[in-house]
N, C-alpha and C positions, 0 to 999 in steps of 0.2 A: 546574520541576525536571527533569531529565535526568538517567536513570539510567540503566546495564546492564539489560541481561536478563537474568535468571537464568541462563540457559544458559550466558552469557558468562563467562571464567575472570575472579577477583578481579585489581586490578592492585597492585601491591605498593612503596610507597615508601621507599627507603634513607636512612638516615641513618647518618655515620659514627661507629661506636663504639656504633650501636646495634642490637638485633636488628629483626628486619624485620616492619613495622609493617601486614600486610592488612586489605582494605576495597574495599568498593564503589563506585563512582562517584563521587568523590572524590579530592583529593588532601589529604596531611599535610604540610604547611609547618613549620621551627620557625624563628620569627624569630629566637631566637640559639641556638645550639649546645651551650652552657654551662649552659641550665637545660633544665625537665623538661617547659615551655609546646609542645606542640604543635595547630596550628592547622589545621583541618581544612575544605578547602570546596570547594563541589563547582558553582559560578559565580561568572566570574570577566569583570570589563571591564579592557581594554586600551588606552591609550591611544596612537597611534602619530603624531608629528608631524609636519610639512612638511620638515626638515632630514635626517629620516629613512626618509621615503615617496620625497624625490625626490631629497637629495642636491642638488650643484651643476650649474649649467645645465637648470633644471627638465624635467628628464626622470624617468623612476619609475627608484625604483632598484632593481632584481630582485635586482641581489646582496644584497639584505637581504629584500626582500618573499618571494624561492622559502624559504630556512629560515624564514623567520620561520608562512608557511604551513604546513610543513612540524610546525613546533615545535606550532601551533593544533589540526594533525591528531591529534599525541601525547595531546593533554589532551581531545579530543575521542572519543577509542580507548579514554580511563580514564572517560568518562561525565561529564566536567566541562563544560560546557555557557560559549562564551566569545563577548562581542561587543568588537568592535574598532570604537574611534573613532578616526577615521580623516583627518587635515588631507592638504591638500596640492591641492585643487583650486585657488585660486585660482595657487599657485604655477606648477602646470602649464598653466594657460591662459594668462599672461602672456605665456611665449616663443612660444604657439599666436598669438595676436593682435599680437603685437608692442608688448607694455606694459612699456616698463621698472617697475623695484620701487619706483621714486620716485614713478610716478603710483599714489599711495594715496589717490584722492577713493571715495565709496562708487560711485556708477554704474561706475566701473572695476573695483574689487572685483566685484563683484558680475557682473561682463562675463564676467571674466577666472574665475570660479568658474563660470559658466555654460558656457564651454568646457573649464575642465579636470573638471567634476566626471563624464563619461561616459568620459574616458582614464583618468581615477582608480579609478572601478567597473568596467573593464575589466580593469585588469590586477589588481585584488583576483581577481575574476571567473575570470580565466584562472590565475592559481597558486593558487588554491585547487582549481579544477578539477584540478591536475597532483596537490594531497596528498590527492582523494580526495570534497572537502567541496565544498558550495554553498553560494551569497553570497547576500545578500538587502542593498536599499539601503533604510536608513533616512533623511529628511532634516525636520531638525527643528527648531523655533525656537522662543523660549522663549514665545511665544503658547502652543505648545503646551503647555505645563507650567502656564503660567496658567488656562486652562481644563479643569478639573476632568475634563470626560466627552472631551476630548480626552487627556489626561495618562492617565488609565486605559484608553484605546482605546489610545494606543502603548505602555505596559505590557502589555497583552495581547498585541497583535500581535508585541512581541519575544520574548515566551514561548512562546507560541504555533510562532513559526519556531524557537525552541532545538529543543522537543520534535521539529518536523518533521526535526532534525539539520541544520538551517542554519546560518551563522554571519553576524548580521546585524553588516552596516558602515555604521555611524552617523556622519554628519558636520551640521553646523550650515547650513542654508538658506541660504546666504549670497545666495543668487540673490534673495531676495524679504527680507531679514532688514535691518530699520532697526536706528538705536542704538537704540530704545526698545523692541526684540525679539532684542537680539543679548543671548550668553551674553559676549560680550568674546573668549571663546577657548575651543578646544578641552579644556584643563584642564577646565575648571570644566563644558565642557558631560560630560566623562564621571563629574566626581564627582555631577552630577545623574542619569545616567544610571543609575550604579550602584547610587542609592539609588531609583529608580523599579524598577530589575528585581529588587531584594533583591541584590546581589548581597553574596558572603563575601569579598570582594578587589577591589581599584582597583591595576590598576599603570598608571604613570605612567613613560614611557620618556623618556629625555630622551639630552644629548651628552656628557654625564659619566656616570660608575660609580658615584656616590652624592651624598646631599645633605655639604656641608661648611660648617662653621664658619665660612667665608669664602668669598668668591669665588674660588676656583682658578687662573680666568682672570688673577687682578689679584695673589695669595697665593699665593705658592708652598708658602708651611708652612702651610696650610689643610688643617682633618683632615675626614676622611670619618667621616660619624655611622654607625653599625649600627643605631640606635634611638633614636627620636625619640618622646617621650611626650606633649609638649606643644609646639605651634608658638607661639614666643612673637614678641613685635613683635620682640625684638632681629636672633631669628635669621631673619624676612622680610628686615630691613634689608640682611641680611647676604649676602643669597641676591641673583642677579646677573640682570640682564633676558636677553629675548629676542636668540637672533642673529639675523643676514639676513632669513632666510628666515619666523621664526614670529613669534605674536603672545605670546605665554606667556613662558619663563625660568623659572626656578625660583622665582623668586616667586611667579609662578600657581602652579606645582604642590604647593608649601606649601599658598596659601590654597584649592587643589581637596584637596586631604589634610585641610585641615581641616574641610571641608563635610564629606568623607566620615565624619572621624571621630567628626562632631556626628550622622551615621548612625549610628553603632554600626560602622560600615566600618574593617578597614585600611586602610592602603594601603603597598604598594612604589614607592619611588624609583629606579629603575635605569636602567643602559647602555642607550640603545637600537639592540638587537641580538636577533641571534632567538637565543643563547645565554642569552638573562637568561631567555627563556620555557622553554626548554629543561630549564635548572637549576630553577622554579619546578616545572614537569611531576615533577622527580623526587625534590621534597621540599627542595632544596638551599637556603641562605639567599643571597640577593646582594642589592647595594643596601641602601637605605634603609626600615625599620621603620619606618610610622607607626602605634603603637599606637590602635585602636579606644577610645571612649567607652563604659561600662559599660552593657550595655543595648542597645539595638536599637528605635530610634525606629520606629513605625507607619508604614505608605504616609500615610495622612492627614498627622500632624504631620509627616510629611519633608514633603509637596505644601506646610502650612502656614509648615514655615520656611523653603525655599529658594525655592522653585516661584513663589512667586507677588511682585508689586511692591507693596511698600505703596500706598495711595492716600492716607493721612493720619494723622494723631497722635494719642491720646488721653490727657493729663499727670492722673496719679490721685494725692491724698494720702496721705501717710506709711500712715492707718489700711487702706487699697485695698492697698497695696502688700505689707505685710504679710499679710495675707488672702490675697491673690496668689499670694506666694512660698511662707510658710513654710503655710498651709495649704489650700493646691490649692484656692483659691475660684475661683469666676467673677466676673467684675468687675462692679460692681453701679453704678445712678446715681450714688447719692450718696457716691461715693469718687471721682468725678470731678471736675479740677478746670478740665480746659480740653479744648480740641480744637483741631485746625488741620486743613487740607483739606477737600476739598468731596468727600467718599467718602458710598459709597451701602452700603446695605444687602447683606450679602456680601459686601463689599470687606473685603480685610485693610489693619489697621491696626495700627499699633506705639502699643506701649502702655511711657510713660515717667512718671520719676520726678518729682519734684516738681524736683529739679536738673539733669534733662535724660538722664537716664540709662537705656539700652535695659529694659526689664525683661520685656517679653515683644512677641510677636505673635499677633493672633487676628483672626477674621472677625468683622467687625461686624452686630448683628442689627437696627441702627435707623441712618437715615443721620444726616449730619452735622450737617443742620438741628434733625434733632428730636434728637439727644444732644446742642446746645447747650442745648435747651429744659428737659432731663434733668434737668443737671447739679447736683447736689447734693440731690438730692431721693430719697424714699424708692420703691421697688420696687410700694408700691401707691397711689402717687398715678401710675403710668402711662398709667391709663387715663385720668383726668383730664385729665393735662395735654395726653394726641396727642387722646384721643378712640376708641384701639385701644389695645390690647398684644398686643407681639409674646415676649412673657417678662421674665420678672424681670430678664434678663440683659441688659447692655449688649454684653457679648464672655462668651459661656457657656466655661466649662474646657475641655469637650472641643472646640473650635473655637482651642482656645490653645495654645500655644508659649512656655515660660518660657527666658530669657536664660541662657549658664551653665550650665544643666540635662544640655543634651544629648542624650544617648539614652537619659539617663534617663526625659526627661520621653514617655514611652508614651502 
């Protein structure tokens, strides 16, 4: 958390039609104007793309990075503590190497971010320098999220640099990052992000002014939403891919809004331009509303539902399931009816229905061989059947993640 000093005067956020609302390190947001919801928070991640770091002919684009630093210094002045994820290396090493955009095998990726990602942190580096602040380079891959006392090590270390008055710039490993460790894109790597720092906001900057009903690009009578309370399949469908330059569209930044909001997260959809941060700094609505989940999921169950890759299935009947859902058990043998994969003891496993259906995720406390051996059997014939026990539990509650739940499920 990053606050003022006492000594320091309050900062004060306007809204129009209302009187003026002071506070402490923090900012007041109201996602719509019309009612009396004011949202309050005081860390915030930023998402900043490739089409908007570099623009065309992959060079950085300063006309947007000098305000946009500028705008980060404003919310940094009110005690609001901000990390920026940050694309566009690969983009910039291409014309460094001489890689047209069509060679997209991984060793080229991966070349082509190795040379742009030091022109990338320089010029954060350098216009931050000009509004005041300093940069710190985060570089992360979703190993890191997998493992538990690594996921809490980068949790620290970026609170750690707020408190210092840094402002860390987060991008995805691409240098050393397989498909089997890649987040897919920057979207999704800042709605993981934000749920490992707590943060109380995700915006998500994109090449339009708000999420819309339709593709804009392809619909001209496409309306722009102020508030989105649920991201449903239709409007994924609806929502238009990546240009040129990124991996994302608005479809990742939907389904990074939805991570966030299975956090207990907002998140904003907006312009990307250093004016959306601007109007944000000063309370102002812009962009797209994505309403939070009721609740506020724990670091654990966020690491439990997003963080990590399943390694295998465990299908429980009807009686498990209920037990499950409606009264917060832990999942026992004999509610089990099958399993699939070959996971080990602390591996996360998804736990489905008898017709195939998600119903939760949790860490397994016995591998895969001995829950075949389990199955259907009572809690104290355990020891019998391995020879040890390791608990009553197959997948214990607080190790679990119900489907649906949300941020409820704490």
């Amino acid at each position: 958390m990053v606050l003022l000093p006492a000594s320091q005067k309050l900062s004060v956020a306007v809204f129009p039609g209302r009187q003026l609302l002071p506070h402490r390190g923090c900012i007041d947001y109201a996602p719509r104007m019309n009612t009396e919801r004011v949202f309050r928070f005081k860390r915030l991640v930023v998402k900043v793309g490739s089409s908007t770091v570099t623009g065309r002919g992959g060079v950085v684009n300063h006309d947007f990075l000098k305000p946009f630093c500028q705008a980060v210094a404003a919310f940094h002045a009110k005690g609001v503590g901000v990390v920026v994820v940050s694309s566009g290396a690969i983009a910039l090493g291409r014309p460094m190497l001489g890689c047209p955009p069509a060679e997209k095998d991984l060793p080229t990726k991966q070349a082509c971010a190795a040379a742009g990602q030091p022109m990338l942190m320089q010029s954060w580096i350098g216009e931050l320098e000009k509004a005041g602040l300093k940069a710190a380079q985060i570089l992360i891959t979703r190993d890191d999220f997998k493992d538990r006392r690594r996921y809490l090590n980068a949790r620290e270390t970026i609170h750690r640099l707020l408190e210092l008055g840094a402002i860390p710039i987060v991008n995805e490993n691409d240098t050393v990052a397989v498909d089997e460790i890649q987040f897919g894109d920057n979207d999704n790597l800042a709605s993981f992000v934000a749920g490992l720092v707590d943060s109380d906001l995700l915006v998500l900057l994109t090449d339009v002014e708000a999420v819309f009903d339709a593709d804009p690009r392809k619909n001209k009578s496409a309306r722009a939403l102020s508030k989105i309370d649920e991201i449903t399949d239709e409007l994924l469908q609806a929502a238009g891919e990546a240009g040129a330059l990124g991996r994302g569209g608005m479809r990742s930044k939907l389904l990074a809004a939805r991570t966030a909001q299975q956090f207990g997260i907002p998140t904003v959809i907006a312009k990307g331009e250093a004016l959306t941060l601007e109007k944000l700094s000063k309370g102002h609505r812009t962009g797209t509303w994505v309403s939070p989940a009721e609740g506020k999921m724990k670091s654990r169950k966020r690491w439990i539902a997003h963080a990590l890759i399943p390694a295998g299935e465990i299908r429980v009947d009807e009686g498990a399931e209920k037990a499950i859902r409606q009264h917060g058990k832990s999942l026992l043998p004999g509610g089990i009816a099958g399993i699939r994969g070959n996971f080990d003891r602390g591996d996360l496993v998804e736990i489905t229905t008898l017709d195939g259906r998600l119903l939760g995720r949790g860490l397994a406390c016995y591998p895969a061989i001995e829950v075949l051996r389990l199955c259907g059997h009572r809690s104290d014939e355990i020891r019998q059947i391995l020879g040890y026990s390791a608990g009553d539990e197959v997948v214990h509650r607080d190790d679990m993640v119900i489907q649906g739940k949300g941020g409820n499920d704490a």
